[in-house]
C-alpha positions as a LaTeX table, in Angstrom:
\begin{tabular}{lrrr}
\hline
Residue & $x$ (\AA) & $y$ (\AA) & $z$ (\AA) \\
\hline
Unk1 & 18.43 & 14.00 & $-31.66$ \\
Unk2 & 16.77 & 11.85 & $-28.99$ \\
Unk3 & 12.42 & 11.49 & $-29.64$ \\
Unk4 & 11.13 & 13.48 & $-26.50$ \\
Unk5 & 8.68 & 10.69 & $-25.15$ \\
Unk6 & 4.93 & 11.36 & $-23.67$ \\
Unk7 & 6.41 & 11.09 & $-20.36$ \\
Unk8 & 2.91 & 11.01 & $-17.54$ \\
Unk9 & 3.70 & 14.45 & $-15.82$ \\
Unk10 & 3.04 & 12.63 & $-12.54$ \\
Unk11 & 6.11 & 10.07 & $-13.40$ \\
Unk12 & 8.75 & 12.61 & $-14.29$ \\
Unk13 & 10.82 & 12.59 & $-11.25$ \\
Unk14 & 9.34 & 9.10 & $-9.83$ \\
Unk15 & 12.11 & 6.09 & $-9.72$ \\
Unk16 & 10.58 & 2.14 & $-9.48$ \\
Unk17 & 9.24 & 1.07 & $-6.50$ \\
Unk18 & 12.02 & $-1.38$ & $-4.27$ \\
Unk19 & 13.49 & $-2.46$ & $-0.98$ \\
Unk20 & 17.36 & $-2.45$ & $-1.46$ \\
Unk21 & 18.65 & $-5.57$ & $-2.70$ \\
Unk22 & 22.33 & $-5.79$ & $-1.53$ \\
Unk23 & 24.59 & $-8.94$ & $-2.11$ \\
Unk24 & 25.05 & $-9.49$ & 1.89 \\
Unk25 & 25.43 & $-13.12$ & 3.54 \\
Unk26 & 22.00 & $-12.51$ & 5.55 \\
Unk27 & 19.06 & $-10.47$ & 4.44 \\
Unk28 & 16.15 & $-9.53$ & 6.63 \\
Unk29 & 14.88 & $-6.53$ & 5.05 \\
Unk30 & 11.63 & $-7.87$ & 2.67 \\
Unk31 & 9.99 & $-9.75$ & 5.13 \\
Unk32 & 10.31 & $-13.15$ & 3.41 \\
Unk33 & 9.84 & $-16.31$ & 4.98 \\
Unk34 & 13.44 & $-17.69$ & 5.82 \\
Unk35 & 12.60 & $-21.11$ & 5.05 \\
Unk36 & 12.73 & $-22.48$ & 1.88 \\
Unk37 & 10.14 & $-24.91$ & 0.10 \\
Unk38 & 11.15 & $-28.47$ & 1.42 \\
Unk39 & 11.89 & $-31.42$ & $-0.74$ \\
Unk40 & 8.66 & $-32.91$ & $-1.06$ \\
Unk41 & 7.15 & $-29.11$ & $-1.50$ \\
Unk42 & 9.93 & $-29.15$ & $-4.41$ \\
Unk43 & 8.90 & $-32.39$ & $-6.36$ \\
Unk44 & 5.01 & $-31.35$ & $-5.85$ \\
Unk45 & 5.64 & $-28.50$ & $-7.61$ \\
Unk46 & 7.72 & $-30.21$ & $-10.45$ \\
Unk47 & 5.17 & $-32.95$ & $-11.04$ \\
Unk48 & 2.39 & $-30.28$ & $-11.28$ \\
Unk49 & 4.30 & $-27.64$ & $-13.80$ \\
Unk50 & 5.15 & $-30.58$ & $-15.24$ \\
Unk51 & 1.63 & $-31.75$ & $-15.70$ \\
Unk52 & 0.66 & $-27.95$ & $-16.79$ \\
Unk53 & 3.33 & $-27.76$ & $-19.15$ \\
Unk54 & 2.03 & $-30.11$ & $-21.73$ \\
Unk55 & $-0.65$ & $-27.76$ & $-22.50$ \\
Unk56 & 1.16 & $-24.88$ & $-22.61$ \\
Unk57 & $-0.23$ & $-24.19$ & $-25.88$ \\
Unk58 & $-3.40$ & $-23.59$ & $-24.77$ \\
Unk59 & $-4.38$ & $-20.77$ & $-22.71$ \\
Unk60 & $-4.71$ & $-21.22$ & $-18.76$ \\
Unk61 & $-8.32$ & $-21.35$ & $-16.85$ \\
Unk62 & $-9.08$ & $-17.79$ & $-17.04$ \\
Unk63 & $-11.33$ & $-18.37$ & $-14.08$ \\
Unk64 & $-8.99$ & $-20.38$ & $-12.06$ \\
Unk65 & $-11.77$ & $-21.87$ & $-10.60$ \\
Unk66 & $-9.97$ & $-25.18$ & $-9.32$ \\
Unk67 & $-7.04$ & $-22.71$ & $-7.53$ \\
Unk68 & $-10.02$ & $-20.15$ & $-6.01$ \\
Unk69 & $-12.04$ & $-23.47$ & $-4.68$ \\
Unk70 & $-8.40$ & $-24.72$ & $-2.64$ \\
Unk71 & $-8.13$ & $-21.49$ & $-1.53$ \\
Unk72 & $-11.42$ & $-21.23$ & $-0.45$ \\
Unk73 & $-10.57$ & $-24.58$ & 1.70 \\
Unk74 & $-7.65$ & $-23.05$ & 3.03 \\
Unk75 & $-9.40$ & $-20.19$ & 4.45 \\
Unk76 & $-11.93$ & $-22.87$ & 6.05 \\
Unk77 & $-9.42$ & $-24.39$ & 7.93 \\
Unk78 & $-7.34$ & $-21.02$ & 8.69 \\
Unk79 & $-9.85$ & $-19.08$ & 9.77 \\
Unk80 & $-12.63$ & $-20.84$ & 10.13 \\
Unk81 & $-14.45$ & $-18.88$ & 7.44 \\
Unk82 & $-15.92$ & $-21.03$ & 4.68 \\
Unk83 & $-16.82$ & $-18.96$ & 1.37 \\
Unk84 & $-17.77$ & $-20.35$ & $-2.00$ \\
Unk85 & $-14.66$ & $-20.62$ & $-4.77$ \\
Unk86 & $-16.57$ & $-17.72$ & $-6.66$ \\
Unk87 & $-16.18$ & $-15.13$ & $-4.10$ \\
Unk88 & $-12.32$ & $-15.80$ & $-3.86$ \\
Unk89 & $-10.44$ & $-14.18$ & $-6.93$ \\
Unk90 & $-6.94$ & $-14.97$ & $-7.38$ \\
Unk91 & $-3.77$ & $-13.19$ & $-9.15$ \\
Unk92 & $-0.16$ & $-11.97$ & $-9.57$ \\
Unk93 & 0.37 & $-11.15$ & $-6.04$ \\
Unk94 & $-1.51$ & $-9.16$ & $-3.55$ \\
Unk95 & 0.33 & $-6.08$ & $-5.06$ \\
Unk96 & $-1.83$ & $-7.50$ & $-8.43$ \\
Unk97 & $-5.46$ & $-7.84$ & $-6.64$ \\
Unk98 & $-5.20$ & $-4.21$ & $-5.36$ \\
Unk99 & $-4.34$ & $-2.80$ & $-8.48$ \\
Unk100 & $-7.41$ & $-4.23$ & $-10.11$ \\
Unk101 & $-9.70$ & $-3.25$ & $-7.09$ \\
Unk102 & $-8.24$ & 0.25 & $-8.15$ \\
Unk103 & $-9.08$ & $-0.30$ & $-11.83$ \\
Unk104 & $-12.13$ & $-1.40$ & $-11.44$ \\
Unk105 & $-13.36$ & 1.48 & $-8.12$ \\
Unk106 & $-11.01$ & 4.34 & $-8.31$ \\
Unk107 & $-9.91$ & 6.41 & $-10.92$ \\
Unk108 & $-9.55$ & 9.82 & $-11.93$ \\
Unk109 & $-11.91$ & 12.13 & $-9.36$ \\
Unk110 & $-12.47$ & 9.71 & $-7.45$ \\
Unk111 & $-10.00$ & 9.28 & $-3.54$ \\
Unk112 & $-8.37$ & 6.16 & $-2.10$ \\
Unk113 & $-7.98$ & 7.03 & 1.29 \\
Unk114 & $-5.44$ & 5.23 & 3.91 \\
Unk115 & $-3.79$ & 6.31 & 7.14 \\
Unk116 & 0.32 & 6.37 & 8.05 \\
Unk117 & 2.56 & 5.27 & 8.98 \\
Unk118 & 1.23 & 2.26 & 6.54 \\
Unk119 & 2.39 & 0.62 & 3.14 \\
Unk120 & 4.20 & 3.23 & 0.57 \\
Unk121 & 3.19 & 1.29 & $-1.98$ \\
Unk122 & $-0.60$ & 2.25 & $-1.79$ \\
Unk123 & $-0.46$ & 5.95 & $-2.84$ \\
Unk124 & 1.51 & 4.40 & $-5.97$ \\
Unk125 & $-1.50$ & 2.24 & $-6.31$ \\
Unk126 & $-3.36$ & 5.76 & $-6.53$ \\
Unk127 & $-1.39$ & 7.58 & $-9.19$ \\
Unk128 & $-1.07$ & 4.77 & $-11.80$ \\
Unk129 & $-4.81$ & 4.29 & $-12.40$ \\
Unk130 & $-5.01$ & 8.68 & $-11.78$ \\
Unk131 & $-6.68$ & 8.79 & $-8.39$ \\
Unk132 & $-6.32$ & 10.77 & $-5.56$ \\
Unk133 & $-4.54$ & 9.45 & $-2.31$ \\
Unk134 & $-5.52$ & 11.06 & 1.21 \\
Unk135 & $-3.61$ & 9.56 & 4.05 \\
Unk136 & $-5.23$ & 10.17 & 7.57 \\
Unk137 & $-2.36$ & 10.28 & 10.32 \\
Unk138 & $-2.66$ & 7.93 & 12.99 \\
Unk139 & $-2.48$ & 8.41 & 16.69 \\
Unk140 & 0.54 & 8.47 & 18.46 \\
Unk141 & 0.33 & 4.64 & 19.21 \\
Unk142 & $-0.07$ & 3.72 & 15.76 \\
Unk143 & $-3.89$ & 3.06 & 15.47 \\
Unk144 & $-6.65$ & 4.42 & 14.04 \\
Unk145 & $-8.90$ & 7.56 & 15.47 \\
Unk146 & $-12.33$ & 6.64 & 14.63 \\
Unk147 & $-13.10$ & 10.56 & 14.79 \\
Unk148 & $-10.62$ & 11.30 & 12.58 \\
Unk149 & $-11.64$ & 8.39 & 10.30 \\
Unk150 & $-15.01$ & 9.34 & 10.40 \\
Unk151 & $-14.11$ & 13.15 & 9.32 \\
Unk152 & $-12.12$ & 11.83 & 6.61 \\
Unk153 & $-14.75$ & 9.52 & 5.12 \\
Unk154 & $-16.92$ & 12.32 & 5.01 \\
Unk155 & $-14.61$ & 14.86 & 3.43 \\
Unk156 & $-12.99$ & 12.43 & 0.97 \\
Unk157 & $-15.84$ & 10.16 & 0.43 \\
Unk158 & $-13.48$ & 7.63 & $-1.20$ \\
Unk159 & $-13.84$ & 5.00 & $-3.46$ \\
Unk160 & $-11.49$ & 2.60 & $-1.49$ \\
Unk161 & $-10.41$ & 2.72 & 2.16 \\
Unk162 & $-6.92$ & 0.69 & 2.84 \\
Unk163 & $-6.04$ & $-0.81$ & 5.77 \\
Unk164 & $-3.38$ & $-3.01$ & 6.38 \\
Unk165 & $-3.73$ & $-5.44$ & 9.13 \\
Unk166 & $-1.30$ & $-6.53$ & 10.00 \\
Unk167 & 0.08 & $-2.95$ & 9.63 \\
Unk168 & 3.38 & $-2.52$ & 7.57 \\
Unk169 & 5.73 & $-1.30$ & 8.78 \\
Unk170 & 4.36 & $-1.34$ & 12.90 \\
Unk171 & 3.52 & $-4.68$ & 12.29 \\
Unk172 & 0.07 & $-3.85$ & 14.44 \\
Unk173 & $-3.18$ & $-5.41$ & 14.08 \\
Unk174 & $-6.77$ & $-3.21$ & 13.53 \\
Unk175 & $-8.90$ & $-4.36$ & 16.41 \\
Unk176 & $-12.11$ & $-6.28$ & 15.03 \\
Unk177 & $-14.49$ & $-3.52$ & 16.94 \\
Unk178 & $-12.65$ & $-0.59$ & 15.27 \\
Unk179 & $-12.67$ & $-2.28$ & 12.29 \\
Unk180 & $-16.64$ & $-2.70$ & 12.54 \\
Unk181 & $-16.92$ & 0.76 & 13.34 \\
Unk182 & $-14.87$ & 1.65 & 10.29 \\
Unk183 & $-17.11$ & $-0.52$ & 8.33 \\
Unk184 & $-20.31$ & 0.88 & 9.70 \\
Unk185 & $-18.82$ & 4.62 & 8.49 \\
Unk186 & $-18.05$ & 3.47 & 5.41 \\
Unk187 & $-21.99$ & 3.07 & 4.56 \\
Unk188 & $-23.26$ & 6.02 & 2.45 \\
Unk189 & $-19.08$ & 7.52 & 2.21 \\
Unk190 & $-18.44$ & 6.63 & $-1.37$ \\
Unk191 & $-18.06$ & 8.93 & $-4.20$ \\
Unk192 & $-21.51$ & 9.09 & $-5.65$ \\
Unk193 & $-24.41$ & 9.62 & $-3.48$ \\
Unk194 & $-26.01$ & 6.50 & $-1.89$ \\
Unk195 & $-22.72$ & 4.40 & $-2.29$ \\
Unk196 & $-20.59$ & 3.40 & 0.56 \\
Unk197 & $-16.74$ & 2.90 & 0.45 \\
Unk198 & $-14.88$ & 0.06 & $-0.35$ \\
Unk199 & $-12.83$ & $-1.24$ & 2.95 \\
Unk200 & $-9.93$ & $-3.40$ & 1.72 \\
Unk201 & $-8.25$ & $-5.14$ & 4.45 \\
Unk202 & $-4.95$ & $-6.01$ & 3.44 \\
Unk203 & $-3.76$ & $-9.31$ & 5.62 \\
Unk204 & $-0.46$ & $-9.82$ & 4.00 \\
Unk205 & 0.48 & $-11.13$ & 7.29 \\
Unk206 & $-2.71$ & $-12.37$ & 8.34 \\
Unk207 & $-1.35$ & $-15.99$ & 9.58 \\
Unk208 & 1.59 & $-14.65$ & 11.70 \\
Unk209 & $-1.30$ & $-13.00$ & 13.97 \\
Unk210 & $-0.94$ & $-13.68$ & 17.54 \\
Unk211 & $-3.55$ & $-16.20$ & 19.24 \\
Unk212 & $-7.35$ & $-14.72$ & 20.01 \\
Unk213 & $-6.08$ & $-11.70$ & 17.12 \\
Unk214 & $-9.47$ & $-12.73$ & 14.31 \\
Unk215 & $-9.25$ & $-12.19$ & 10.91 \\
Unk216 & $-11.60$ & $-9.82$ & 8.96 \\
Unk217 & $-12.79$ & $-12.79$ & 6.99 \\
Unk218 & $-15.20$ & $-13.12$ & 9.92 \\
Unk219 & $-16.87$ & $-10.16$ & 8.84 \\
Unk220 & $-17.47$ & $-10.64$ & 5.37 \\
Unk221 & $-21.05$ & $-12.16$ & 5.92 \\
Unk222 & $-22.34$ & $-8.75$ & 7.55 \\
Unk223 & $-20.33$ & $-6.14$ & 5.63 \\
Unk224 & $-20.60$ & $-6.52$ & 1.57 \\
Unk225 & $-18.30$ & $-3.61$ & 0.72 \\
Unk226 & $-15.59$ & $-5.46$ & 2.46 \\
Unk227 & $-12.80$ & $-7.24$ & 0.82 \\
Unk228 & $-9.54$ & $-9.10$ & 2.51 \\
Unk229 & $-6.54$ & $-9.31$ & 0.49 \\
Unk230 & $-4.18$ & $-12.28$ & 1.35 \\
Unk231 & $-1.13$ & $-13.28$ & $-0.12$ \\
Unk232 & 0.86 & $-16.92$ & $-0.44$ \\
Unk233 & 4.11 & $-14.93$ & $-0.34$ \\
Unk234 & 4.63 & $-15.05$ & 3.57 \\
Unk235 & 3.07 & $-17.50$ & 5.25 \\
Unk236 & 3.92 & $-20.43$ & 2.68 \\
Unk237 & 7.22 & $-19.35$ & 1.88 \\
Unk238 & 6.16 & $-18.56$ & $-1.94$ \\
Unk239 & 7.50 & $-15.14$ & $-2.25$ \\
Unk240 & 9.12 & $-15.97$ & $-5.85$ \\
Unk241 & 5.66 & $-17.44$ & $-6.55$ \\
Unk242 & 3.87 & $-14.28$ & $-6.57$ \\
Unk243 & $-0.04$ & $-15.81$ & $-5.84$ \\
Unk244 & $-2.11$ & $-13.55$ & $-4.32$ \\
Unk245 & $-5.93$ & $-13.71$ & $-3.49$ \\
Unk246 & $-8.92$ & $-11.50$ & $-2.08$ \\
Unk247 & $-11.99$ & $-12.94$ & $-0.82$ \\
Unk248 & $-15.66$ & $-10.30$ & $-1.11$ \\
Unk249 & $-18.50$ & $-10.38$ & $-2.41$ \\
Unk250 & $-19.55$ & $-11.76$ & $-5.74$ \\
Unk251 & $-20.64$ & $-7.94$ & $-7.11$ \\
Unk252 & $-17.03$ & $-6.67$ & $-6.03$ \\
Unk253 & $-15.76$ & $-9.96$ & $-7.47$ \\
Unk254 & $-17.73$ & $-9.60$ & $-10.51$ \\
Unk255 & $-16.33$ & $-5.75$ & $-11.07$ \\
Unk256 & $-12.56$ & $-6.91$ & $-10.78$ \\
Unk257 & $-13.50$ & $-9.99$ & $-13.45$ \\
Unk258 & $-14.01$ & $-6.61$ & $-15.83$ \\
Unk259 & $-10.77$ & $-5.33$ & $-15.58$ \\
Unk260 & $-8.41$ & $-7.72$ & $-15.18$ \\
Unk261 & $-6.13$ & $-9.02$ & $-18.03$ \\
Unk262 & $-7.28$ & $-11.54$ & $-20.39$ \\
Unk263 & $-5.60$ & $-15.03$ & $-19.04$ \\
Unk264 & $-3.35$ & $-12.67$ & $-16.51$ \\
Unk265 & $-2.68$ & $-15.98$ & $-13.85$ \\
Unk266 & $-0.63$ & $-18.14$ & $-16.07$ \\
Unk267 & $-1.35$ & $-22.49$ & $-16.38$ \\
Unk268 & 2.39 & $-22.45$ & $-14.36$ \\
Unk269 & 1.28 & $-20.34$ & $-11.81$ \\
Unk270 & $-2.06$ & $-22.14$ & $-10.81$ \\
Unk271 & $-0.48$ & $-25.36$ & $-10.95$ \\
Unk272 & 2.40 & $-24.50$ & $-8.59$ \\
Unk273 & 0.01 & $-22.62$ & $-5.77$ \\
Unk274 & $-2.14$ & $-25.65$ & $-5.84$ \\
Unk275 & 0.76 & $-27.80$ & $-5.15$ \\
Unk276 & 1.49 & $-25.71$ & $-2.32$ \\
Unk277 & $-1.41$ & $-25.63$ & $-0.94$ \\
Unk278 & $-1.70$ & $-29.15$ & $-1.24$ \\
Unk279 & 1.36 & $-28.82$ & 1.53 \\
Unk280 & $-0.08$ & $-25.94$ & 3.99 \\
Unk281 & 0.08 & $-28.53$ & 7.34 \\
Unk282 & 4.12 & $-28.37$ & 7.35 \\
Unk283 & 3.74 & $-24.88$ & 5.92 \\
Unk284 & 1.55 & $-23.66$ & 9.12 \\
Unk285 & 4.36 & $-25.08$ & 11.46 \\
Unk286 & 7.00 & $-22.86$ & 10.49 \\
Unk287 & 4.33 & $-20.02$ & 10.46 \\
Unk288 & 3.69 & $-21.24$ & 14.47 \\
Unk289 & 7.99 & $-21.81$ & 14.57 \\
Unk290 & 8.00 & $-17.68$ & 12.58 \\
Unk291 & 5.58 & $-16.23$ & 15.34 \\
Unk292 & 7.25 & $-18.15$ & 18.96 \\
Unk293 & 10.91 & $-16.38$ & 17.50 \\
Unk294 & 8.98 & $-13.42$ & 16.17 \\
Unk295 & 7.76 & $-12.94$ & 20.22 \\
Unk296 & 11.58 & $-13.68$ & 21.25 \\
Unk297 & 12.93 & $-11.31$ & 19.07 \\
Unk298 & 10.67 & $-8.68$ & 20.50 \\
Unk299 & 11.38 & $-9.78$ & 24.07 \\
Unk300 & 16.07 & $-9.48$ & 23.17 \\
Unk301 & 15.00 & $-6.05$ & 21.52 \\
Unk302 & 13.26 & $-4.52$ & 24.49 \\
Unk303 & 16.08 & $-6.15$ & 26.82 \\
Unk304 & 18.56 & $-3.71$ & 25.18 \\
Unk305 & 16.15 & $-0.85$ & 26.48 \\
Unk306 & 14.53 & $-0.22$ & 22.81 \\
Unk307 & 11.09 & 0.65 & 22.34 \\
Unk308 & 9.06 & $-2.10$ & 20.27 \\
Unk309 & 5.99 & $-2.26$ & 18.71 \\
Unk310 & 4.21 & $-5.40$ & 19.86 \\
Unk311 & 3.93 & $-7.18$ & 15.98 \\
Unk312 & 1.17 & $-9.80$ & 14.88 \\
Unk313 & 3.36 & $-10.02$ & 11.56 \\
Unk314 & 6.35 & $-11.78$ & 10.82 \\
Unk315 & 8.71 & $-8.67$ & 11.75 \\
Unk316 & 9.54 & $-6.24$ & 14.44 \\
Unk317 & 10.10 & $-2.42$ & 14.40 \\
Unk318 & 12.09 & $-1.34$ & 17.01 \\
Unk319 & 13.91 & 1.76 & 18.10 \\
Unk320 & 13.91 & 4.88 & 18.81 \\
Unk321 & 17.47 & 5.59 & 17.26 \\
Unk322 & 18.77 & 9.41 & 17.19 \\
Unk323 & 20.46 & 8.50 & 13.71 \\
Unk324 & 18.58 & 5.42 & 12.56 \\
Unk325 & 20.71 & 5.38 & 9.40 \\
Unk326 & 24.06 & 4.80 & 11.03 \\
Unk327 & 22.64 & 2.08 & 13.03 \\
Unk328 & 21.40 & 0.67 & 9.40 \\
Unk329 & 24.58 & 0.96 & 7.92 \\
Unk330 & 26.61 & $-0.40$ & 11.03 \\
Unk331 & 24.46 & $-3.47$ & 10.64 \\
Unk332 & 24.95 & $-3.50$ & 7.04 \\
Unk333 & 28.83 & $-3.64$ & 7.83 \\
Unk334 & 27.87 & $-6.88$ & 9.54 \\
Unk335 & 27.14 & $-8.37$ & 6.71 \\
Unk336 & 23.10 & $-8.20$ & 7.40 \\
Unk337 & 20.51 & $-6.21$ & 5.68 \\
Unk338 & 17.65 & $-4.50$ & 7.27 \\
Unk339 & 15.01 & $-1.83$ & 6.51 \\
Unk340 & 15.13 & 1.82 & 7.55 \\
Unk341 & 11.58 & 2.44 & 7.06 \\
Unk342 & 8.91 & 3.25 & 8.98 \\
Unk343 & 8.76 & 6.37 & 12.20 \\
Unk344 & 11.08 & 8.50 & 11.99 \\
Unk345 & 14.15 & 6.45 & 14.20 \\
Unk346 & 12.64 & 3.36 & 14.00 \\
Unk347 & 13.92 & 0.14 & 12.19 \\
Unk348 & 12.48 & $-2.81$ & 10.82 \\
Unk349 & 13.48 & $-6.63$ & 11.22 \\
Unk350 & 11.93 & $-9.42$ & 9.66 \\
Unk351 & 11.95 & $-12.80$ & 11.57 \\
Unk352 & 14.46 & $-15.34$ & 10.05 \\
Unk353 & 16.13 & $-18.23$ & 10.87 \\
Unk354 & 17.27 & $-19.30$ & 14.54 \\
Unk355 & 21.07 & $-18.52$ & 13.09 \\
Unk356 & 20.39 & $-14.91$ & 11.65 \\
Unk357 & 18.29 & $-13.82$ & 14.62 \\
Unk358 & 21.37 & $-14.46$ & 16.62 \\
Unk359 & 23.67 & $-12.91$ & 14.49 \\
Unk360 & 21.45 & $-10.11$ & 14.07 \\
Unk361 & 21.69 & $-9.55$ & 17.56 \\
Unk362 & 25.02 & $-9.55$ & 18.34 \\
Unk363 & 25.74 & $-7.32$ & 15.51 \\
Unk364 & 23.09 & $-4.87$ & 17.10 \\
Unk365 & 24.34 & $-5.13$ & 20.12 \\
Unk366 & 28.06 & $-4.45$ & 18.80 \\
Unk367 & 26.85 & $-1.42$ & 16.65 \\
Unk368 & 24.66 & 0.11 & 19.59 \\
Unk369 & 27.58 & $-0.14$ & 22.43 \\
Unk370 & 30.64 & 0.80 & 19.85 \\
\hline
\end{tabular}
């Protein structure tokens, strides 16, 4: 007879987390960057595993402290924000960083609070480490109602408040004076008296933002329960990489040092985002060559007479459809994968190369007029 196993209550009837990953000639579902690493990108990174490799026997820089000090001159140049190597942290992904922000602030009684439509991988976030996720609902335009923010930071009082900006799935950005205002309620919101929230700006898509759009990194001087999550997954093509970084203050920094996994970036890893890095110039041109066909998509879509959300990432949701599905799967017959997520009736795009967008198109415009 089969061992009955200590199955978390909370994960009986949960299945893994996952876009669908279908076998199709083009596939702009997961918001990757179409473009893969160039030649020179590709011997960079040999040379450096290489390099790495001959110590595998030792254990990696648990620190990373040469990989958070390049990433700390990236975010000079990006966003013209310069911030010492120590308050830059660095690990397995974005997806990695806030899971130990949750570790190290949330927990059981304690409320992570977001607002939808946004990421459904943040209440998951929640229930792994046994805290409580409260999502707000946002206004009919997608953005955030300060009043009802403010109500919900007082009711929740929650550890961590996450906002992605860009937003996933919309694709819109949080206005820097909204965001201030969020920050400012935040003071004096968190779980114990005298504590204020945590605001954790996800900018997964930060560098596909359209010109004037700042970052939060701007704010990080004024605002020391803020943190901005970034990732190398879109921007630099790296999505197979799976580098992700935050940048805070040293006491939030110093918190998530507690929690994380002994040695968790591996010698490989930190040698292959520094080689990258070492290549962002090319990299930032097809993020500027992502955003102008990003804009042109948007302009095609609302041609056909859909409704589309003007996008700062490096996708488009579009729609309204009365059966979104059968527009998915008439696509899908096409040959080209896309995401029904998001609105009810709406569908999401990502941006890829000059080739798919065209052929996405045309198979839209096939499914949509029979």
């Amino acid at each position: 007879m089969p061992t009955r196993l200590p199955v978390r209550p909370e994960f009986a009837d949960e299945q893994p987390y996952g876009a669908p990953q279908l076998d199709v000639p083009i596939c702009l579902n997961v918001n990757e960057n179409p473009y893969p690493p160039s030649p020179e990108l590709v011997a960079s990174i040999q040379e450096a595993v290489g390099q790495a490799a001959k110590n595998l026997n030792r254990y990696p820089d648990r620190e990373a402290m040469d990989l958070r000090a390049d990433l700390a001159d990236y975010l000079a140049e990006e966003s013209g924000v310069r911030l010492p190597p120590e308050q830059i942290w660095a690990a397995n992904g974005s997806n990695e960083i806030i899971s130990q922000l949750m570790t190290a602030f949330a927990g059981p009684n304690r409320t992570v609070l977001s607002f939808a439509p946004t990421y459904s991988m943040y209440p998951e976030y929640a229930r792994n480490c046994y805290a409580r996720y409260c999502a707000a609902e946002r206004t009919d335009s997608y953005d955030i109602d300060l009043d009802i923010a403010r109500n919900a930071c007082k009711k929740e009082r929650p550890a961590l408040i996450l906002l992605a900006s860009p937003n996933n799935p919309t694709g819109t950005a949080l206005p820097q004076e909204q965001l201030v205002e969020l920050l400012e309620i935040a003071r004096g919101t968190g779980p114990d008296e005298g504590t204020s929230s945590i605001v954790v700006v996800d900018e997964a898509y930060g560098e596909f933002r359209r010109d004037g759009v700042p970052s939060a990194l701007e704010l990080l001087d004024t605002y020391d329960n803020l943190v901005v999550s970034r990732t190398m997954s879109k921007a630099f093509g790296a999505a197979g990489l799976r580098l992700g970084y935050m940048a805070a203050s040293q006491d939030i920094i110093d918190q998530v040092r507690i929690v994380r996994l002994p040695y968790h970036l591996s010698a490989i890893t930190q040698a292959a985002a520094r080689a990258a890095l070492a290549h962002r110039a090319p990299l930032r041109e097809q993020v500027a060559t992502i955003r102008r066909n990003r804009d042109r998509m948007a302009e095609d879509l609302r041609a056909l007479g859909l409704t589309v959300l003007d996008s700062d990432a490096n996708f488009v949701l579009f729609g309204t459809f009365n059966n979104r599905h059968a527009l998915w799967q008439g696509i899908l017959e096409h040959g080209i994968l896309i995401r029904e997520v998001g609105p009810e009736g709406f569908l999401r795009v990502s941006i890829g190369t000059d080739e798919e967008n065209a052929a996405f198109l045309a198979a839209l415009k096939e499914v949509i007029h029979g």
